[in-house]
C-alpha positions as CSV (number, residue, x, y, z in Angstrom):
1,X,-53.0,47.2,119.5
2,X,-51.3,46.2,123.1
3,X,-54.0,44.8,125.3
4,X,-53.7,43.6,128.9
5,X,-56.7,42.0,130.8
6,X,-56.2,40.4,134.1
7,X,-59.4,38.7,135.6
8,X,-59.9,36.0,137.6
9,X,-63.4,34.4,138.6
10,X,-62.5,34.1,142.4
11,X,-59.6,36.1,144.3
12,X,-58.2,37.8,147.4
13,X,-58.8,41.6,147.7
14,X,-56.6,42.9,150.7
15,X,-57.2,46.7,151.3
16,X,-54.7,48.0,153.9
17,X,-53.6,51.8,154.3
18,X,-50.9,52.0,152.2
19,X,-53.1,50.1,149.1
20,X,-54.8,47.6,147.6
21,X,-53.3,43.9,146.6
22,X,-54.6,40.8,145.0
23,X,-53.6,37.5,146.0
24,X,-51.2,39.5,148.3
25,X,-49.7,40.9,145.1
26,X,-50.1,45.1,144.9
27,X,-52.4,46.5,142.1
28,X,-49.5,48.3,140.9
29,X,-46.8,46.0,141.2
30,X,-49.3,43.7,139.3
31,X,-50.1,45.7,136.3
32,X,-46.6,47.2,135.9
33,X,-45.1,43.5,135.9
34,X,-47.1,42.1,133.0
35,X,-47.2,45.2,131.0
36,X,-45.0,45.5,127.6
37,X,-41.9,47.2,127.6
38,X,-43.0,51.1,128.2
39,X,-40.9,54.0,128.5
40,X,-40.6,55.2,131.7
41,X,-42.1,58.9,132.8
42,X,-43.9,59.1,129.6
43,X,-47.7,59.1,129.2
44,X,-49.6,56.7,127.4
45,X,-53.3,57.2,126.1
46,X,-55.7,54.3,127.6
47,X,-58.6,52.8,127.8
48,X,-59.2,51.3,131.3
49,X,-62.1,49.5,132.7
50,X,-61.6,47.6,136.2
51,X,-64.1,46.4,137.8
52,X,-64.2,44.4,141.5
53,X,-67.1,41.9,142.4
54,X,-66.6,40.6,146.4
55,X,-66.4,36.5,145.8
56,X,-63.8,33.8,146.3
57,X,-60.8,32.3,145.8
58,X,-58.9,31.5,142.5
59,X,-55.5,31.9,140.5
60,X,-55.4,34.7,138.3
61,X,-55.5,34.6,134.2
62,X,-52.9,37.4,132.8
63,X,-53.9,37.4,129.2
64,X,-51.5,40.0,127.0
65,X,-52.9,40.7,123.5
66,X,-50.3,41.7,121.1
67,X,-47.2,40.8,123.0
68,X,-45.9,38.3,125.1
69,X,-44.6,38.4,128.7
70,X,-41.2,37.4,128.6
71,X,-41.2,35.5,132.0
72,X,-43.2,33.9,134.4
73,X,-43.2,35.3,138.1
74,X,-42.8,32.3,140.4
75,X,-45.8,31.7,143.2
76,X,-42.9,32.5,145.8
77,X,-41.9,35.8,144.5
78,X,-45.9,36.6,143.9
79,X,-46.6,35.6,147.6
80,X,-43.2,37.9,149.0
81,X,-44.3,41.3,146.9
């Protein structure tokens, strides 16, 4: 099993109208950068559960379960997406 949990205690929520971003990274961008290698177009059964409580300020913990990410994105390239 391929598992992907991204949490952090304290973060930035921006909520603009063209999305939502954390640490001025976009939800999408986020979860699509430290996902396994997926095929593209194809649909993958999931089980999701996010869940948002207003707070603070803290880096975020990307913990993949059953693979690895196979870089790290710098803080630079996190702040420009």
């Amino acid at each position: 099993m391929k598992k992907l949990n991204i949490k952090s205690e304290n973060c930035l929520l921006e909520v603009n109208d063209y999305g939502a971003s954390i640490n001025g990274i976009d939800l999408g961008k986020l979860v699509r950068n430290n996902l396994p290698k997926l095929k593209n177009y194809k649909d993958y059964p999931v089980k999701l559960n996010l869940s948002i409580e207003l707070l603070g300020n803290e880096e975020l913990e990307i913990d993949p379960t059953g693979y690895e990410i196979p870089y790290e994105m710098p803080k630079e390239a996190e702040e420009n997406e």
